[in-house]
C-alpha positions in Angstrom: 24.7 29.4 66.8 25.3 26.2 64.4 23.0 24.4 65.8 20.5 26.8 65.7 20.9 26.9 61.8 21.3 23.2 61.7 17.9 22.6 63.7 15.2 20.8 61.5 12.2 22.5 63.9 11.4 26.5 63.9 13.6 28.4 66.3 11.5 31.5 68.1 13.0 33.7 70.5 11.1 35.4 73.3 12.3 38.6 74.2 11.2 40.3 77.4 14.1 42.5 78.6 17.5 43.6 77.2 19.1 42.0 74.4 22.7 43.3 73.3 25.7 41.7 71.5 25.4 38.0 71.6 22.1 38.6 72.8 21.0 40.2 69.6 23.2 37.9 67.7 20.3 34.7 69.3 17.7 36.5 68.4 18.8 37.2 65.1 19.3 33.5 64.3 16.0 32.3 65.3 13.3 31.5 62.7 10.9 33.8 64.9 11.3 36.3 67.3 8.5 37.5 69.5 9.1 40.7 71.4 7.1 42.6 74.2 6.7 45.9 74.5 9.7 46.1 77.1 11.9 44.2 74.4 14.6 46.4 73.4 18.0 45.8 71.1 21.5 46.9 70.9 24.7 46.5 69.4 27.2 48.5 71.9 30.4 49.4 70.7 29.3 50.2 67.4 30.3 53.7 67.6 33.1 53.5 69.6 35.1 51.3 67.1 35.3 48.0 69.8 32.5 46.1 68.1 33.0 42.3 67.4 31.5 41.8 64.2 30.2 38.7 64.6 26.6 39.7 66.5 26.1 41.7 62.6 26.8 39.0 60.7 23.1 37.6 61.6 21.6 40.9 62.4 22.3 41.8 58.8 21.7 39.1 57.0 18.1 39.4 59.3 17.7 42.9 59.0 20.0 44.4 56.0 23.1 46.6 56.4 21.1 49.7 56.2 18.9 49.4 59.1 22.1 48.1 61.0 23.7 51.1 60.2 21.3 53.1 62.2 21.5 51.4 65.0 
């Protein structure tokens, strides 16, 4: 994830599938992310209490705390 912040060129992510947790976290840290229509994001464990907080870090910072709270 350091190096993607550390990277001199744009960063896009191309999501297709699934992408939870880390997942979300890589796409959160790219400059760009492109997403088809079968694209689709999570952050299990949120509602369970067994969430590592490091995947919100960038999806907030990305996104704001608000919209991560309705996840």
């Amino acid at each position: 994830m350091m190096t993607l912040t550390r990277t001199p060129q744009p960063v896009i992510a191309r999501v297709h599938g699934i992408a939870t947790a880390a997942g979300c976290q890589l796409v959160a840290m790219c400059d760009l992310a492109v997403a088809s229509e079968a694209a689709s994001f999570a952050l299990p464990g949120i509602n369970v209490g067994l969430f590592c907080s490091t995947p919100a870090v960038a999806v907030a910072r990305n996104i704001g705390w608000g919209s991560v709270a309705n996840l």
